[in-house]
Short mmCIF file of the C-alpha atoms (twelve columns), coordinates in Angstrom:
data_MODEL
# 
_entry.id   MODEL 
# 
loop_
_atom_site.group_PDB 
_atom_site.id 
_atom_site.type_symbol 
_atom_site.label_atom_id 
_atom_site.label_alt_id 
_atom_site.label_comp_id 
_atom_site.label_asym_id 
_atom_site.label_seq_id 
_atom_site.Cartn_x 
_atom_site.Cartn_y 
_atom_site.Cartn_z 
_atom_site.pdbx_PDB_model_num 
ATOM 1   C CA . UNK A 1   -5.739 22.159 47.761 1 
ATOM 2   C CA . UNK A 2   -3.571 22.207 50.503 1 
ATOM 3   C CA . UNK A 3   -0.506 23.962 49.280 1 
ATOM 4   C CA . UNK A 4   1.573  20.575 49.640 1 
ATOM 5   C CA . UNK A 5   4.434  19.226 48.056 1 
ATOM 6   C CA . UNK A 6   3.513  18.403 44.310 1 
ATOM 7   C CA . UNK A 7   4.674  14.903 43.093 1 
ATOM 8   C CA . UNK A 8   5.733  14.148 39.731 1 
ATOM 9   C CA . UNK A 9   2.010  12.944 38.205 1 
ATOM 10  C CA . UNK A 10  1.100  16.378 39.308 1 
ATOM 11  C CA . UNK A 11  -0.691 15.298 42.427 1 
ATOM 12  C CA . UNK A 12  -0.210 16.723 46.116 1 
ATOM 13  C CA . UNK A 13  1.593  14.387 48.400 1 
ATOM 14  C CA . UNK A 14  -0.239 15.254 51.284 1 
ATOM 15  C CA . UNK A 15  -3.848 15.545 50.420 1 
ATOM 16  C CA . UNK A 16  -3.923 13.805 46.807 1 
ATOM 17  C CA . UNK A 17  -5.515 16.458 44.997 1 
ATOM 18  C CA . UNK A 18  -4.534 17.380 41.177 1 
ATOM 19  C CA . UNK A 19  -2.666 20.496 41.108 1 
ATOM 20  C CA . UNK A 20  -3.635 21.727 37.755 1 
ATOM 21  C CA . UNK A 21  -1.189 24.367 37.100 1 
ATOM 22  C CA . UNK A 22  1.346  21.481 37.587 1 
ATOM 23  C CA . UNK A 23  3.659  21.827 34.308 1 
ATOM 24  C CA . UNK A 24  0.631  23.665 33.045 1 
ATOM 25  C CA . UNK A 25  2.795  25.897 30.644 1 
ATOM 26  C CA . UNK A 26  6.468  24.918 30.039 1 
ATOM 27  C CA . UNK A 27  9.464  26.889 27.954 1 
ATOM 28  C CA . UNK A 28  12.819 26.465 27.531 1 
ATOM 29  C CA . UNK A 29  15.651 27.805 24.981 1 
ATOM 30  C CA . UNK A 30  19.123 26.897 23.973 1 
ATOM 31  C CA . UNK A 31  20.669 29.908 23.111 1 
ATOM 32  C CA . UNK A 32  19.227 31.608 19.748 1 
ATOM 33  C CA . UNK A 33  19.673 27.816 18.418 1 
ATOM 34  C CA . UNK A 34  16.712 26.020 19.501 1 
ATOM 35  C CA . UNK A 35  13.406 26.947 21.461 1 
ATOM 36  C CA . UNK A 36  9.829  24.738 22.522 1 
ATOM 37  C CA . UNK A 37  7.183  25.197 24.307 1 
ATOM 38  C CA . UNK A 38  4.485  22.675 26.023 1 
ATOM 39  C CA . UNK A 39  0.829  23.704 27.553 1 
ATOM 40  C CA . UNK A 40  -1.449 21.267 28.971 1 
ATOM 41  C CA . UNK A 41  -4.078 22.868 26.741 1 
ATOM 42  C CA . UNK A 42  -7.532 23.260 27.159 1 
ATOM 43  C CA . UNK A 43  -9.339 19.847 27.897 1 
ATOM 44  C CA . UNK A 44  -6.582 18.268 29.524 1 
ATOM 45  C CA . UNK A 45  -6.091 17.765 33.513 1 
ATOM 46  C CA . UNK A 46  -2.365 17.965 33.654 1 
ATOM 47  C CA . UNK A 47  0.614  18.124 30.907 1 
ATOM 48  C CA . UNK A 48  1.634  14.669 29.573 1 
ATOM 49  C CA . UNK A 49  3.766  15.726 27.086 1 
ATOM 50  C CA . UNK A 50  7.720  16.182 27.714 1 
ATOM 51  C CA . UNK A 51  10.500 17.458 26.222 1 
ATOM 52  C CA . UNK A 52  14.316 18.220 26.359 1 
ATOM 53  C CA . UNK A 53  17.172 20.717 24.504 1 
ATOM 54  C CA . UNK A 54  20.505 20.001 24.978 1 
ATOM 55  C CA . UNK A 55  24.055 20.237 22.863 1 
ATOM 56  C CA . UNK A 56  27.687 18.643 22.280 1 
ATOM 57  C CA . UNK A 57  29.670 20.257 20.308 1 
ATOM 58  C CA . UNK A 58  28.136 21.280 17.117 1 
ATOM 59  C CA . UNK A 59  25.145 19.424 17.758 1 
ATOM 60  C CA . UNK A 60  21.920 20.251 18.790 1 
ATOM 61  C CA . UNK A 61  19.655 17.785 20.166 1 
ATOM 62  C CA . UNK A 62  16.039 18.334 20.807 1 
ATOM 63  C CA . UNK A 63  13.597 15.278 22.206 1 
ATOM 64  C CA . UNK A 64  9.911  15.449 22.754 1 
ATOM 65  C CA . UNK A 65  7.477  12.966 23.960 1 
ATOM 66  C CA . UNK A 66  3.581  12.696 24.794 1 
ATOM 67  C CA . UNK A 67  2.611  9.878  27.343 1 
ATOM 68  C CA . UNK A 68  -0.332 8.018  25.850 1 
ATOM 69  C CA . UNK A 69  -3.375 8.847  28.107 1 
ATOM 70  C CA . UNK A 70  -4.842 5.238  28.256 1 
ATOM 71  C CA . UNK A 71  -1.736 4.561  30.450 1 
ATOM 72  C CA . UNK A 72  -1.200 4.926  33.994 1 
ATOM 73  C CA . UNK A 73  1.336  7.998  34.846 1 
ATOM 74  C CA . UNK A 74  1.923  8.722  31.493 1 
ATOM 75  C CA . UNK A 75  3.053  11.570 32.168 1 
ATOM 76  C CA . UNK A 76  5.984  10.192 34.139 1 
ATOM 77  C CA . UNK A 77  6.875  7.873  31.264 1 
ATOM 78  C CA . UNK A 78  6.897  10.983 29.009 1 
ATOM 79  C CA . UNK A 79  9.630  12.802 31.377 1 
ATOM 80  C CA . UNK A 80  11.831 10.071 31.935 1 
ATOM 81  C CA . UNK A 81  12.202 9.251  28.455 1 
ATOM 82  C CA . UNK A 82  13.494 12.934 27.072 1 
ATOM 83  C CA . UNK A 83  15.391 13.175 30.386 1 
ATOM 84  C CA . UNK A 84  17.422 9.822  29.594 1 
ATOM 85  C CA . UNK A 85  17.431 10.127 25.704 1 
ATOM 86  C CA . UNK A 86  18.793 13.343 25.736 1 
ATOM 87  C CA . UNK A 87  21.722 12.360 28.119 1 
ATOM 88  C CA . UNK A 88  22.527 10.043 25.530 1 
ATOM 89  C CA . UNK A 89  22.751 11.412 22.697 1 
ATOM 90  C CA . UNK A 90  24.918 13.936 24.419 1 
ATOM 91  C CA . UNK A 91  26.797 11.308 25.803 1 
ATOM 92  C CA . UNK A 92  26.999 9.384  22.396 1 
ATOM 93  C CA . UNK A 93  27.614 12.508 20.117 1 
ATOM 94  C CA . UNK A 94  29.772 13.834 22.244 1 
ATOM 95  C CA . UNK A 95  32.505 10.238 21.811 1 
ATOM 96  C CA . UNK A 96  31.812 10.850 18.106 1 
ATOM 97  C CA . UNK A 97  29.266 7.988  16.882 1 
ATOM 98  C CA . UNK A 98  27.544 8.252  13.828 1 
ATOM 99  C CA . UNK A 99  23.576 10.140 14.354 1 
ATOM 100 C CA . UNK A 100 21.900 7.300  13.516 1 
ATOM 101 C CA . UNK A 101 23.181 5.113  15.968 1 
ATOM 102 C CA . UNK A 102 23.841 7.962  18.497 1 
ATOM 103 C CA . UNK A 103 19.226 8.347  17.703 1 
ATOM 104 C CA . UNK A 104 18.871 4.646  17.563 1 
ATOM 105 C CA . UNK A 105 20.766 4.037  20.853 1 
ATOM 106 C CA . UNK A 106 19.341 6.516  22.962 1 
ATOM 107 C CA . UNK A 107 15.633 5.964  21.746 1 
ATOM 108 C CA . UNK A 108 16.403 2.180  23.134 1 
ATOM 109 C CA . UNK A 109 17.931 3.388  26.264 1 
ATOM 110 C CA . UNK A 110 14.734 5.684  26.758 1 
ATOM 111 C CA . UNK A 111 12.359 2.616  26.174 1 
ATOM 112 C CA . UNK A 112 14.035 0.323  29.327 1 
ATOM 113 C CA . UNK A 113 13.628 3.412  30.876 1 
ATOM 114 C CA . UNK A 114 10.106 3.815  30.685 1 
ATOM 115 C CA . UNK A 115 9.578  0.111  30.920 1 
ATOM 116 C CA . UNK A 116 11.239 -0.074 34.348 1 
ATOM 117 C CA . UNK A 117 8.147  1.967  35.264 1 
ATOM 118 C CA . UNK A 118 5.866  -0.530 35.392 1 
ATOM 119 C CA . UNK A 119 4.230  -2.444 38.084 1 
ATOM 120 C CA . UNK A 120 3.369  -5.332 35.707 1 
ATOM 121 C CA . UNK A 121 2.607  -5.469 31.620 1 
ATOM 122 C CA . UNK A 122 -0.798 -4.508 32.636 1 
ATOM 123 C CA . UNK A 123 -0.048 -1.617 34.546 1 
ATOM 124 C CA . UNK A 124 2.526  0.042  32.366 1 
ATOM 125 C CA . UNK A 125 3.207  3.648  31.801 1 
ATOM 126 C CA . UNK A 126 3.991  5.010  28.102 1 
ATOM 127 C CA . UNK A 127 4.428  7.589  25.845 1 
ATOM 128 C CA . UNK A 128 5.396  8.426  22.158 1 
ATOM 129 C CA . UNK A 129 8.620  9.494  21.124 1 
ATOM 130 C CA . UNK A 130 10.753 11.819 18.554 1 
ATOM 131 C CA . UNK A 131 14.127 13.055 18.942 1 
ATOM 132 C CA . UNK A 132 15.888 15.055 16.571 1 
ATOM 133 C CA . UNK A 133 19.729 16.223 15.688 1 
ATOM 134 C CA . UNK A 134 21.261 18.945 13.712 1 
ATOM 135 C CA . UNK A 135 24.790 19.271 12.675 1 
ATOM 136 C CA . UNK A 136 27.061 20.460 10.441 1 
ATOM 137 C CA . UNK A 137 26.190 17.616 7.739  1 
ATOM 138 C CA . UNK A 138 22.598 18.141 8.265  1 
ATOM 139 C CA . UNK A 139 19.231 16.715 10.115 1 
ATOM 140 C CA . UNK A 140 18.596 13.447 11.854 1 
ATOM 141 C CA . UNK A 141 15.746 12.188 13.147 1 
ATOM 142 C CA . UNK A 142 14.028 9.224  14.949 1 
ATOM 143 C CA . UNK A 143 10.658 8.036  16.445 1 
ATOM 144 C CA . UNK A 144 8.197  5.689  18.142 1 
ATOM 145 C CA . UNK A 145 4.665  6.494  17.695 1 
ATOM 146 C CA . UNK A 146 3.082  9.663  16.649 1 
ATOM 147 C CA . UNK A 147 5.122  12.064 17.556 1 
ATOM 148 C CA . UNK A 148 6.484  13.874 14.575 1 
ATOM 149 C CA . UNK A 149 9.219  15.637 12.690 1 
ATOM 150 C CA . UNK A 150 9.031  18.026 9.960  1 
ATOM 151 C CA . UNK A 151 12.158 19.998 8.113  1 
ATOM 152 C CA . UNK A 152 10.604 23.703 7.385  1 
ATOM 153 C CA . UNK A 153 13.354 25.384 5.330  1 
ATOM 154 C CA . UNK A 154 13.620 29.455 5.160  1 
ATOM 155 C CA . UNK A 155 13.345 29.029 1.328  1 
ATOM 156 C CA . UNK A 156 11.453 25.821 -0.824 1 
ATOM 157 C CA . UNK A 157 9.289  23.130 0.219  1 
ATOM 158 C CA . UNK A 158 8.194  21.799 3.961  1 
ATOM 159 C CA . UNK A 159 9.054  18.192 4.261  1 
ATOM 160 C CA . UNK A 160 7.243  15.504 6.692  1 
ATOM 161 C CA . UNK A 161 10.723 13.439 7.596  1 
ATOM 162 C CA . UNK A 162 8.301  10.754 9.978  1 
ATOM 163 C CA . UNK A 163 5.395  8.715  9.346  1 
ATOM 164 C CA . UNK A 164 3.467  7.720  12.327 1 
ATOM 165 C CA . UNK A 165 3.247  4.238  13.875 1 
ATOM 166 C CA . UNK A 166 -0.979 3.974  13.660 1 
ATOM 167 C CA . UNK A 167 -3.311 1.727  11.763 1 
ATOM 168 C CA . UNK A 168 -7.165 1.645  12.033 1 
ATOM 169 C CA . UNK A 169 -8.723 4.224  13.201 1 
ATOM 170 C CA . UNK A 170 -5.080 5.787  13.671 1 
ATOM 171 C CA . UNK A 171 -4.688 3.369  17.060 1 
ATOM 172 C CA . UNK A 172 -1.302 3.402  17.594 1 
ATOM 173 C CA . UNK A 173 1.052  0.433  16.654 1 
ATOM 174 C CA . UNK A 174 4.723  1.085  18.423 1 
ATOM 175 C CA . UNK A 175 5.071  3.148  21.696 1 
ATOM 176 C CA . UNK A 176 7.614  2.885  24.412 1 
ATOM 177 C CA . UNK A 177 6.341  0.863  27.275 1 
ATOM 178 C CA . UNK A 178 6.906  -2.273 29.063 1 
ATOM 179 C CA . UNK A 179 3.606  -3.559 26.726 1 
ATOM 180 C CA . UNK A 180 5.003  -2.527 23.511 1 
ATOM 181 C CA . UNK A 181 8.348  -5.399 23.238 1 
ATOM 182 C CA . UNK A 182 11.905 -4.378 22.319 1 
ATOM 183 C CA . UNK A 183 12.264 -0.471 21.530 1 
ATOM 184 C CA . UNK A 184 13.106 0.067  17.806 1 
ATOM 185 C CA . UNK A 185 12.864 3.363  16.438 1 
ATOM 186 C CA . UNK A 186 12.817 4.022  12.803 1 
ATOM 187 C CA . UNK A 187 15.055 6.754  11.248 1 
ATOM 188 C CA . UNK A 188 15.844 9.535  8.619  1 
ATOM 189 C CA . UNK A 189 18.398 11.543 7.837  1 
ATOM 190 C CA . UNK A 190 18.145 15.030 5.707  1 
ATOM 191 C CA . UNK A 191 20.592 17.581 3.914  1 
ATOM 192 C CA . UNK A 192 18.728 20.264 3.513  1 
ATOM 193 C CA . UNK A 193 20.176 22.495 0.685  1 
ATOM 194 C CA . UNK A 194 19.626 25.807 2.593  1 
ATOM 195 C CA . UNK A 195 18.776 26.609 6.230  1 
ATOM 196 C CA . UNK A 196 15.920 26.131 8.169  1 
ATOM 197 C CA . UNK A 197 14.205 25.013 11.299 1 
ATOM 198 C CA . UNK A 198 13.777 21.231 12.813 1 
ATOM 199 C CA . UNK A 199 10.234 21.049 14.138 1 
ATOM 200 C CA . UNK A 200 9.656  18.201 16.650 1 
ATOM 201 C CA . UNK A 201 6.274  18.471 17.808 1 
ATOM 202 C CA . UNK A 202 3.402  16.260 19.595 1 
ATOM 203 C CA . UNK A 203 -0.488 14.814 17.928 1 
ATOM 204 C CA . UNK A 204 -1.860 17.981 19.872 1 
ATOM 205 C CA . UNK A 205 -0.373 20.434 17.502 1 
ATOM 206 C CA . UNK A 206 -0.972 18.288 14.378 1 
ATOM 207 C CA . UNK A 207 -4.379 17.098 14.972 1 
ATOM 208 C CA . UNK A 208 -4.549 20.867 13.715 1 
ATOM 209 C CA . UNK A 209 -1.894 21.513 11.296 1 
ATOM 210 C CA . UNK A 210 -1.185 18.555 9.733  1 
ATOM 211 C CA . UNK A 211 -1.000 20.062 6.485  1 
ATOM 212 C CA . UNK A 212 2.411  21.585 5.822  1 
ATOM 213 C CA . UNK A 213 1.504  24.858 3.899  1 
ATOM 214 C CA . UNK A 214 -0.764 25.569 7.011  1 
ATOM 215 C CA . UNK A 215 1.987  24.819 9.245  1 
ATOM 216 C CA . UNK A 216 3.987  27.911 7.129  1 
ATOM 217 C CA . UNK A 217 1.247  29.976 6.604  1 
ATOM 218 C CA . UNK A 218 0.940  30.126 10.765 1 
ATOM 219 C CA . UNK A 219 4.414  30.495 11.752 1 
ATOM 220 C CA . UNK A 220 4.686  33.373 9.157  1 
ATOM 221 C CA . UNK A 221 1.819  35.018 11.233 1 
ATOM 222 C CA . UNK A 222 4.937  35.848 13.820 1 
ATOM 223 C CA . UNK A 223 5.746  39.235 13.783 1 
ATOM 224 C CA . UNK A 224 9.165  38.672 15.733 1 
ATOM 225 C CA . UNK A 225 10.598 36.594 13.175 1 
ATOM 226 C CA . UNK A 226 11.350 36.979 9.494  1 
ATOM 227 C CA . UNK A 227 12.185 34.347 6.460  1 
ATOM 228 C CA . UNK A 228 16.010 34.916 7.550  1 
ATOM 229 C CA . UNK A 229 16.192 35.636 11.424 1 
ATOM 230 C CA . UNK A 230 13.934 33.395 13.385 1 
ATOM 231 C CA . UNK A 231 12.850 33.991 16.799 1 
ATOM 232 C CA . UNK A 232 12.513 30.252 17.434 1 
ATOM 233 C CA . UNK A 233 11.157 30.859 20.725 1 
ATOM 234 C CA . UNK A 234 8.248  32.648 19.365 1 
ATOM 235 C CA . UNK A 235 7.886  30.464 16.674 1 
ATOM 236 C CA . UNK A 236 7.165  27.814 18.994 1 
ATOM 237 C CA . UNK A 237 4.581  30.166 20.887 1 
ATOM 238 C CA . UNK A 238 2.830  30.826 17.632 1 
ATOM 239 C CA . UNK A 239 2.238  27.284 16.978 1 
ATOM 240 C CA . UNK A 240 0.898  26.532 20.370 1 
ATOM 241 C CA . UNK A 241 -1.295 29.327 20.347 1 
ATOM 242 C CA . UNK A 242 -3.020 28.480 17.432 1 
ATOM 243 C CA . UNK A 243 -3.547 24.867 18.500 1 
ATOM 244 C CA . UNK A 244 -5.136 26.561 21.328 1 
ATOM 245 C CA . UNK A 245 -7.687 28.647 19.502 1 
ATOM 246 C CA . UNK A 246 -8.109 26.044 17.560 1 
ATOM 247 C CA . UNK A 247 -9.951 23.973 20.505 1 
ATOM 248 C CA . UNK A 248 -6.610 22.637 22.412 1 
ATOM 249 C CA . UNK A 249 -7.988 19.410 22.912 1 
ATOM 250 C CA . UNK A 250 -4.690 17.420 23.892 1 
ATOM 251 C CA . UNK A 251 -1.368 18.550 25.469 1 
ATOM 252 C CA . UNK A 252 0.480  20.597 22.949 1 
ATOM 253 C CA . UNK A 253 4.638  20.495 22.293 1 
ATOM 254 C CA . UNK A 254 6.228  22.344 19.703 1 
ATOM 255 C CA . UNK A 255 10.179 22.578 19.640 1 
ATOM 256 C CA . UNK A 256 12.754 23.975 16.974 1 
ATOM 257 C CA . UNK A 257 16.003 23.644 16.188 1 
ATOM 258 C CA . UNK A 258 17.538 25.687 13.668 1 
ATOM 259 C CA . UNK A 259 20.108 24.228 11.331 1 
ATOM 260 C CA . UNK A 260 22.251 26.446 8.598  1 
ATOM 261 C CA . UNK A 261 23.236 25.046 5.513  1 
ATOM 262 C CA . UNK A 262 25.419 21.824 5.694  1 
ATOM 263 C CA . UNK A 263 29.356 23.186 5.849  1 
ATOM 264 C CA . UNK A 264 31.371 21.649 2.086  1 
ATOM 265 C CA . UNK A 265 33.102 18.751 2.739  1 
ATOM 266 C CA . UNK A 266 30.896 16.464 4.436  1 
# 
């Protein structure tokens, strides 16, 4: 390696070589609100997975995306999409439209994103997608693949709110991509009857803890965080650790957004 400039697939300008510490381990935080963290994990060459925290107001918005690996610069697609859904929904949240079409908006904005990647159909980058919302009337989400989101309340019952776009063999059917037609994300909205945390996460993470009383079982391992006062950044950590010793096959993305109880009168 020749110490170059590093482009955005993680390659040197200068000499072409992989830099493989390129986005290699990625955090970021909103406050105490919301927390994720991405590795490139184990197996992996670079870190193909994206995501994005952001607010307006009294939302929080959280997107995360994993660029499909059979693609070329995936890993670009994956970026541009949080970077330009996120904007969105800020943008859209912010004038006051309703979360569902704030999510279904920006989810097709991030799609012609992606798809004004590509050289040709069969050359097109893409990725995955889930973004998530929390207000004070409760959780929204949205997605496009198998990228997921699950509602993990401090009290009662873990609840899947997506269901992946795959059929045999769990190939995916929807994506964002200039090969994958018009964008058009499917949607779900929650009140949760007590607080809890968002989780919007990436296959990496759930190819080991798919089921949800795992997925509780592990972040209750965190020392830093109790049943009522979350440490959402090492919440996230947790989870990506164990994917890790777990084998870390893929790129792994966990992010949280905690969400109190919705406020009376919505």
């Amino acid at each position: 390696m020749c110490a170059g400039t590093v482009a955005p697939d993680g390659h040197c300008w200068d000499c072409g070589a992989a830099q493989p510490a390129y986005r290699s381990h990625l955090e970021t935080t909103l406050g105490t609100v919301a927390a994720g963290v991405s590795d490139r994990g184990r197996r992996r060459g670079l870190n193909a997975d994206a995501m994005a925290l952001t607010g307006t107001g009294d939302w929080t918005i959280g997107v995360v995306c994993d660029g499909v690996s059979m693609s070329p610069r995936a890993e670009r697609a994956a970026q541009v999409a949080t970077v330009v859904a996120a904007a969105r929904l800020e943008e859209v949240l912010r004038e006051g439209a309703l979360p569902e079409t704030a999510l279904e908006d920006a989810a097709a904005r991030a799609g012609h994103a992606v798809s004004a990647l590509a050289a040709s159909v069969s050359e097109a980058p893409a990725c995955t997608y889930v973004a998530g919302v929390a207000g004070p009337e409760g959780v929204w989400c949205a997605w496009i693949g198998d990228s997921r989101a699950y509602w993990l309340p401090d009290e009662g019952t873990c609840i899947a709110l997506t269901e992946d776009d795959s059929g045999q063999h769990d190939a995916l059917t929807a994506w964002l991509g200039a090969d994958a037609g018009e964008p058009a994300a499917r949607t779900r909205s929650y009140r949760p009857p007590g607080p809890g945390r968002l989780l919007l996460c990436t296959d990496g993470l759930t190819r080991y803890l798919s089921d949800l009383d795992a997925l509780r079982a592990v972040l209750a391992r965190n020392r830093h965080s109790t049943p009522f006062g979350h440490n959402l950044l090492e919440d996230a950590r947790t989870l990506i650790g164990y994917a890790m010793d777990a084998g870390g096959q893929d790129n792994i993305t966990a992010l949280l957004i905690h969400a109190d109880r919705p406020r009376r009168g919505y």
